[in-house]
Structures are given as structure tokens and as C-alpha cells.
N, C-alpha and C positions, 0 to 999 in steps of 0.2 A: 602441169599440176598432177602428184598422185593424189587420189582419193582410197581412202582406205576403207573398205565397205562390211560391218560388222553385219551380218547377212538372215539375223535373223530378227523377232522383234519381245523376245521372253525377255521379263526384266531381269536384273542380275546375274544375266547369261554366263560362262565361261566365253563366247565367242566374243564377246563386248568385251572381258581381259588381254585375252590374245592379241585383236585386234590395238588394243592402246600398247601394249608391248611391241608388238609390230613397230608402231609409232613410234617408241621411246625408241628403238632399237634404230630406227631411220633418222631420227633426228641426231645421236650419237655419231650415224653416215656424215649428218649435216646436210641431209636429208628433208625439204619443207614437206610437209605434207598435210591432209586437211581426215577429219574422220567423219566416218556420217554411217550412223547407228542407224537400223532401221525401228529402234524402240519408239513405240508411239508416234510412228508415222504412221500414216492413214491411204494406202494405195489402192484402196477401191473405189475415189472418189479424184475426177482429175478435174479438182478446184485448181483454187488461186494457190495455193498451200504445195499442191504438186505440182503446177505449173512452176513456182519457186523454184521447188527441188529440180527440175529440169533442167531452169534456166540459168540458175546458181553453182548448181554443184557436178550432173550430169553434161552439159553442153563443154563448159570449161574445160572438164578434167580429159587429157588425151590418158591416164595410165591410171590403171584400175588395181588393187591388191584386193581380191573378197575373201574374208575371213568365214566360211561356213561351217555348219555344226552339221553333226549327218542328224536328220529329220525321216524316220522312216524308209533307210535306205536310200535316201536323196538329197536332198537339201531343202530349205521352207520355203513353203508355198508364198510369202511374205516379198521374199527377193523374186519369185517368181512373178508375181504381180507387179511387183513394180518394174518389171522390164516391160512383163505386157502390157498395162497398163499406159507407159510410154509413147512419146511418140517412135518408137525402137529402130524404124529404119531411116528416120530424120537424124537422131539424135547419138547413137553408138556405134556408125557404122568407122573404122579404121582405126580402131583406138588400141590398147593392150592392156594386156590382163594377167596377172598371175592372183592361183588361187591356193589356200589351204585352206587345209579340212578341220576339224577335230571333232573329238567324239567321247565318253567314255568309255565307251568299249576298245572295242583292241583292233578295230580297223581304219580310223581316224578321219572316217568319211571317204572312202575311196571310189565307193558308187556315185555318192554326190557329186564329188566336185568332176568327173568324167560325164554325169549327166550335165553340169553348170559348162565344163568345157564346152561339150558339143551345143549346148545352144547360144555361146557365146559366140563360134566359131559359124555356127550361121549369121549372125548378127555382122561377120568381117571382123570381129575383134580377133587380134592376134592370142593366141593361149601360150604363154612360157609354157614349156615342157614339162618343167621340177614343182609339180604338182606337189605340195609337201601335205603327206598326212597327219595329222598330231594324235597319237592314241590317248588314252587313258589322260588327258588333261588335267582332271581335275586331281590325280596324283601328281601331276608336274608344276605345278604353283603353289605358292608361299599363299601364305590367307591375303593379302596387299593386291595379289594378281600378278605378281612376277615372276617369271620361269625359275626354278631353281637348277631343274637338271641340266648339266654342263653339254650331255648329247643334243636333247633339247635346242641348247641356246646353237651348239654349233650347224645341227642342221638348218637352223633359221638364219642364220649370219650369212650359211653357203649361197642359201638360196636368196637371200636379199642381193650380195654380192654378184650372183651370174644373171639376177632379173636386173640389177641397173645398169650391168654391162651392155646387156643385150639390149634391153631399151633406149639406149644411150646409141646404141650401134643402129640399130634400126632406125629410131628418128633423123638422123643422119642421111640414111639409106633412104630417106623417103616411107617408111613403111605405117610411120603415125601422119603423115600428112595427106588429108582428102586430096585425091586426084580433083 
């Protein structure tokens, strides 16, 4: 199962766009895939509600997409709690991951998602390489939330295309299945 992880929890975010274009754009692969917004979830509290989330959406999903927005030179605190929060080393360890960024500034989250790698990459989850950063987003969508620019669309196609190869290879390989 992928999970498609909208990474932040501001309502009417651009990262919650991205994120369902991701989706449309995988399901067009023929692509199943599942989304899970971090809007108005509540991870500082490990109720019944996050125990849910754990056991539903986290334990299931072997292949992660995080959609993040750069937050202060990183990414939000929001995704970061709910890792910590987690039971993290029960629940994420051999799984895979590709992440983008986006931002409206002109760096598309580049700090972020290399902080998001490296603590994913403690956690055993594998990090695809093709980190993609999306700049200036909110110039690259239609008011709908659909990418309009044709570079846009083709660096996301690239990179969907070489993370389901590789995922596809790996699980094969043994590299999604817990020893």
C-alpha cells in the first residue's frame, strides 16, 4: 500500500493540493493509493484516535510519498510529532519513502525534506534519492489545485516513474520485507 502523507496540518494548505495531484497523477499510473492529511489530527494525545492511525494507516502502508511544505527552514513540527509520538521503532522500521517539498519561495523545501530524510533514514526507512523540490507552488496551480506548468508536471511524472521502479525492485529484492 502507498500512503500519501500531506505533511502538514494548516487548513487549505497548498501541500494538501500537491499531495491529491500526486494521487490523481498515480491513479492515472493505475496506481491504488490511500491519502492521509495531517489536518486536524491531534498527535499529541496517543488515544484511541491515534492508536487508529497507527493501526490503519501506518502499520499497513509498506511505501510512504510525504508531501512537505518548508516550515521554517524545515518541515512541521506536526509530522514531526506524529512520528515521535508513534510507536516509531515498532511501527516504520523497513518501509520506503520518497519525499517532496514545496514552498513559495524559490527553494521548495530543500532543508526540510534532507532534515525529513535523515530522520526517516534512522527510523530504517529507505529515502528514494529524487528528492523533488517544488518552488514557487502557489504560481504553478490552477485555482482547482492542478499543476498547470508542463516542467512541473514532467519533473513529477520522472520522479513517480523511477520511485515505482525502484520500489517495485526493492520489494523484490527483499528491501520492504522485515527480516
Amino acid at each position: 500500500m502507498i500512503t500519501i502523507v500531506s505533511g502538514t496540518n494548516r487548513k487549505g494548505s497548498n501541500t494538501l493540493k500537491v499531495a491529491r495531484e500526486y494521487q490523481r497523477l498515480l491513479k492515472e499510473k493505475d496506481v491504488d493509493t490511500q491519502l492521509f492529511s495531517l489536518e486536524g489530527v491531534n498527535v499529541l494525545e496517543k488515544d484511541a484516535a491515534f492508536e487508529k492511525i497507527e493501526n490503519e494507516i501506518i502499520i499497513p502502508t509498506t511505501t510512504f510519498i510525504f508531501i512537505v511544505p518548508e516550515y521554517n527552514g524545515s518541515f512541521p513540527g506536526v509530522l514531526k510529532l506524529l512520528i515521535d509520538n508513534s510507536r516509531s521503532h515498532e511501527i516504520w522500521f523497513h518501509k520506503q519513502a520518497l519525499i517532496t517539498g514545496n514552498a513559495t519561495g524559490r527553494a521548495g523545501n530543500l532543508r526540510g525534506m534532507d532534515h525529513l530524510a535523515d530522520i526517516l533514514n534512522y527510523l530504517k526507512i529507505t529515502v528514494h534519492p529524487n528528492k523533488l523540490p517544488i518552488s514557487q507552488v502557489n504560481k504553478l496551480m490552477d485555482a482547482e489545485g492542478y499543476f498547470t506548468d508542463p516542467g512541473t508536471l514532467k519533473a513529477i511524472n520522472n520522479q513517480l516513474d523511477e520511485f515505482l521502479q525502484w520500489s517495485a525492485l526493492a520489494y523484490l529484492f527483499g528491501a520492504a520485507v522485515k527480516p
